[in-house]
C-alpha angles and dihedrals in degrees: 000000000000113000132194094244130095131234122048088343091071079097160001108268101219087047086051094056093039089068098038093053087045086238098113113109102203103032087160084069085062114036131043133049105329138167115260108177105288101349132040127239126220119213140179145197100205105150112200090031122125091177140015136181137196109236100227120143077274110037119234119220106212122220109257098229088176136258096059094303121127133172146180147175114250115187097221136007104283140168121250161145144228147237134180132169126204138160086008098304129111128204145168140207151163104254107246086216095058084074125085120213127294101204116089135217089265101054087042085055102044087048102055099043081050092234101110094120087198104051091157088068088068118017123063133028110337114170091213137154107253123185083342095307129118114232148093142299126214125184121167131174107241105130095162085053109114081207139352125210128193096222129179139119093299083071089023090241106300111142090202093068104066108019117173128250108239110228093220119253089001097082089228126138121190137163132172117225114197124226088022109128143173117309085038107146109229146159132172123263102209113190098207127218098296094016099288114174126232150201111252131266140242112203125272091213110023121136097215148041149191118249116277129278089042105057114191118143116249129218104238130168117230097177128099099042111174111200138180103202104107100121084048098058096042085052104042105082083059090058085046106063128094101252094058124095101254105189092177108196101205113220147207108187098195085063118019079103136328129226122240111300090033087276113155115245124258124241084250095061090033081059081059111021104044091028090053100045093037089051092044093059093053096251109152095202136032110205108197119207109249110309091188109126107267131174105227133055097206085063096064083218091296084124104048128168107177091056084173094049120096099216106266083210079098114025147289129325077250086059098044094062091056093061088055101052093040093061084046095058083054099059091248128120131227127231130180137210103231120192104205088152102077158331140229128258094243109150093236095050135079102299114118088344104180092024092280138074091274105146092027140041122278097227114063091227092078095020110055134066110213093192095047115027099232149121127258129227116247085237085190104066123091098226100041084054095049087041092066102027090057085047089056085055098040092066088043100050101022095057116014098256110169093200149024115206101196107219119218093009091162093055085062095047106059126042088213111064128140080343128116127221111290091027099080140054123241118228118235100288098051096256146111108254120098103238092183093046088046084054096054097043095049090047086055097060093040088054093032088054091036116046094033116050112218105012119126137211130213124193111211083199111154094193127076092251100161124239098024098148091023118113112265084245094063091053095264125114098254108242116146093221143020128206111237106226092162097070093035088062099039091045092046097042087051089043090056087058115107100246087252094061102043098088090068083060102030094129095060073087106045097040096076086070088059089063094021093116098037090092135356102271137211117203106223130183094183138183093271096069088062110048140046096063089312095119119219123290090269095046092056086056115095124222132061127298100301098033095055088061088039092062091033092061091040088057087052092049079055105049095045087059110044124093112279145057110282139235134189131178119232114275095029088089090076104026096249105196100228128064119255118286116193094209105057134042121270120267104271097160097077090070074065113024106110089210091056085062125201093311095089102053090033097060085051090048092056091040082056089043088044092058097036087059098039084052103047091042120083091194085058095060127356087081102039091123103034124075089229097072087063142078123165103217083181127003100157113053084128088159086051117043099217124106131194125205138166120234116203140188131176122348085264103048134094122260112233116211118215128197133171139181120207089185126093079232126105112226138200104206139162126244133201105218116187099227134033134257139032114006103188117205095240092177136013125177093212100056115121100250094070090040109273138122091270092228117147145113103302095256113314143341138248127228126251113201087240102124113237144187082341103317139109098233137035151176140217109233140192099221094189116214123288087005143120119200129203118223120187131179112263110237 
């Protein structure tokens, strides 16, 4: 017990060497200004100091009691500063430990029940004026630490010199330390149960990093964002409903393109560069790959550790928005790639973060992810939910995003997933599903919907889990829009077919329309179907040079038309060769190359003609989730290869006939067509202008009263080879 005496009395032995040695766990009780009888002592940690003063209008001298502690008698609580002077230098600073707590009961209370929706507003690295000082505020989770340091070069990494202050059953540790400010390099020194060491910590919820490979976490201000978005935001409930045309371009940023020197763009050309260009090609969305700050580049972002932290592989949180604002001047939304899933094993991540299991499961059959090498989130814990729920928020409200897309959604929802018998846990039931992970999905979309007008969220989830895209009300998991693997794989796996082969599989195409309405689809063609081996989307089509493009083309006329919201990875707009390579720029020459021929920018200009025509007509989208916007005309030409279907939007608006040959083979056929008159080709795959042979029905057909695949009216048609035509009712 601290006495107001000098000497040896300045303070309690065991308490001195416990904060020598680091090991104390409530050093606020110690230093600082306390109370001490009558009087008060001062006392202070400062190691290299030989001398220290308090800076009062008469400066105090305090008493050296070795080992960097020094103490004093003041006669009243006072402010004050300090100054010390050791091995010929002098220096001054506020005293961390003159400074109460800055989190308030509330905050105390929200946190520990795990229901503070906005946990970035209190935990992590916050530049604030605090008790009329300039500084910065930490707060971390880590309620089974014996102590927690902000440590970086500002206390030149010496975990004794700004120990937290823990805020009692809530697990949380904060400080202020006075004069720290934004770019600050900082990490986290947790003292384990038993004083276990160990490595030290990024911040769960810092808002900035270093570059990789170096991974401290960086002091950044998030706060006074000025957008210019407004229009944007009141619009943007209006581009998210079923009923809108979605035409969603998928992004890397590290590789859409590079700057001279192979150098990545920053956020602020990508505001010009990628804007320009999505918004150009008639895309109504860019969905970026996780931007949360992730240590490895092989991992895309898929394994991120700073979830709060916008990648500084491209600029600051500041600069991000930019980027933001600038796609919504420009009339397109933003989606993001969110990993709620899991998280990598790097030792400064999340991983035993406090020394024990405290983001992810104990036992590694929950815990572990065998294909991926990863942890799992404890989905059952309250803090670890409302950990990743108020991250979900952060990015929407924070800056601006219209849309999460939830990676490996399947791989939540099933304990069992890539796992054999023995090797998972069965939930209480005794079955597979993952009751916890459920929870916290369908939380996401409740708090996402409800806290943020307008924003939409997409599940990338490969099973037939039910309800996917069904409101959390009505027993489904809440989500606006599901991507629909299972037509991506049976599509892709008929269009690798050499064209003699395709009528003995001429119902992978067909068999999408049986589940269409079951969810509310997105049609995605990914980066994962162009990596790994996999080869480009040219490179899957058979055939030689031309007829590679030719199919290629034929499978984009199909997908356009088909039921369902669309999605395309970067590159495939204009058939790039090689597969994707995360660590160079697409291959932008070949819109130039003369050798490439027209092929390239041919492919890039139907992909823009595609989405200005999915845009400006309602058939092709205001019924993409619901089974009377579509007709087959032919569905089993098995012999073949063609189909024929009708799109249709509201009662006034015009149908619009799609047909489509997947042979090398031109064809006369006849089409029923439901009304009478003029039918114009609005759009064909094989004109000239996207590379092909340009052959067609010169513009458009007119009806003959001869009844026909179960309408009134048809035409005769040329359907020229590898090709799919567009025919819409003339006004």
């Amino acid at each position: 017990m601290a006495k107001a005496r000098g000497g040896s009395d300045w303070i309690d032995a065991a308490a001195a060497q416990a904060i020598v040695s680091g090991a104390h766990g409530d050093p606020f009780a110690v230093l600082g200004l306390q109370e001490a009888g009558a009087a008060f002592v001062l006392r202070v940690f400062q190691p290299g100091a030989e001398r220290v003063w308090a800076l009062l209008p008469d400066p105090v001298a305090l008493e050296p009691l070795g080992e960097g502690l020094f103490a004093a008698a003041l006669p009243k609580r006072v402010a004050y500063r300090l100054r010390a002077e050791g091995s010929g230098a002098t220096w001054e600073w506020d005293d961390p430990f003159r400074f109460g707590p800055v989190l308030g009961e509330l905050d105390e209370y929200l946190l520990g029940e795990g229901t503070h929706q906005r946990i970035w507003q209190v935990l992590g690295a916050h530049v604030i004026t605090h008790e009329g000082t300039e500084g910065t505020h930490f707060a971390v989770w880590a309620p089974n630490a014996e102590r927690v340091s902000v440590v970086g070069d500002f206390n030149i990494w010496d975990g004794r010199r700004h120990p937290m202050r823990k805020r009692g059953a809530t697990g949380v540790w904060e400080t202020f330390i006075p004069g720290l400010g934004e770019g600050a390099i900082y990490k986290y020194e947790i003292r384990g149960q038993g004083g276990q060491t160990l490595p030290l910590k990024a911040d769960p919820v810092g808002f900035g990093s270093e570059h990789a490979p170096k991974n401290g976490s960086v002091v950044r201000r998030i706060d006074g964002a000025v957008w210019q978005d407004a229009d944007w935001l009141a619009s943007r409930a209006a581009r998210h409903t079923v009923e809108a045309p979605i035409s969603v371009y998928e992004v890397h940023l590290g590789s859409w393109r590079r700057a001279p020197g192979d150098r990545m763009l920053s956020y602020l050309e990508l505001a010009e560069q990628l804007v320009d260009y999505v918004a150009d090609m008639g895309f109504t969305h860019i969905e970026l790959l996780p931007v949360s700050e992730y240590p490895f580049d092989g991992s895309w972002g898929y394994q991120p550790v700073g979830l709060f932290a916008p990648t500084i592989r491209h600029g600051t949180p500041q600069e991000f928005r930019a980027l933001i604002d600038a796609a919504h001047r420009k009339g397109l939304g933003v989606m993001l790639d969110w990993v709620p899933g899991h998280f990598p094993t790097d030792p400064h991540g999340l991983g035993r973060f406090d020394g024990t299991p405290l983001y992810e499961h104990a036992d590694p059959r929950e815990g572990f992810h065998q294909d991926w090498n990863t942890l799992i989130y404890n989905y059952g814990r309250t803090e670890v939910q409302n950990f990743l729920v108020s991250n979900a928020l952060y990015w929407l409200e924070e800056y601006h995003i219209d849309g999460l897309r939830v990676d490996a959604v399947a791989s939540m929802l099933y304990r069992d997933y890539s796992r054999n018998a023995g090797e998972w846990i069965p939930n209480k039931d005794g079955g597979r599903e993952n009751y916890e992970a459920i929870a916290v999905l369908q939380r996401m979309n409740i708090t996402a919907y409800g806290e943020v007008p307008g924003i939409v969220t997409v599940a990338e989830e490969s099973t037939a889990f039910p309800g996917v895209s069904r409101p959390v009300n009505w027993g489904g998991l809440g989500f606006g829009f599901k991507w629909n693997m299972g037509w991506m794989n049976d599509t892709l796996s008929y269009m690798q077919r050499d064209p003699i082969y395709r009528k003995h599989h001429h119902h992978q195409m067909t068999f999408g329309l049986h589940y269409a309405w079951s969810e509310n689809y997105i049609l995605p063609i990914s980066h994962d179907e162009v990596v790994h081996g996999k080869g480009s989307m040219l490179d899957k089509m058979p055939g030689d040079g031309e007829q590679k493009f030719a199919n290629l083309r034929a499978y984009y006329g199909f997908m356009w038309g088909h039921p369902g919201k669309k999605l395309l990875f970067m590159g495939c707009e204009f058939a790039q060769g090689r597969e994707w390579n995360h660590n160079q720029s697409l291959d932008w020459h070949l819109l130039v190359d003369p050798q490439a021929g027209p092929y390239h920018a041919g492919m890039q200009r139907l992909v823009r003609d595609l989405n200005t025509l999915y845009r400006a007509t309602p058939a092709l989208h205001v019924n993409d989730t619901r089974p009377e916007g579509f007709a087959w005309l032919e569905g089993n030409d098995a012999e073949g290869s063609t189909y024929a279907w009708l799109r249709k939007g509201g009662a006034a608006d015009p149908v619009v006939a799609i047909v489509v040959n997947m042979t090398p083979v031109e064809r006369r056929l006849r089409i029923g067509l439901p009304e009478a008159g003029q039918w114009d080709e609005v759009l064909n795959t094989d004109a000239a202008l996207y590379g092909g042979g340009n052959r067609g029905n010169l513009g458009g057909v007119t009806t003959e009263p001869v009844p026909w695949h179960g309408q009134s009216q048809s035409a005769m048609i040329t359907l020229p080879p590898l090709s799919a035509l567009y025919l819409r009712q003339s006004a």
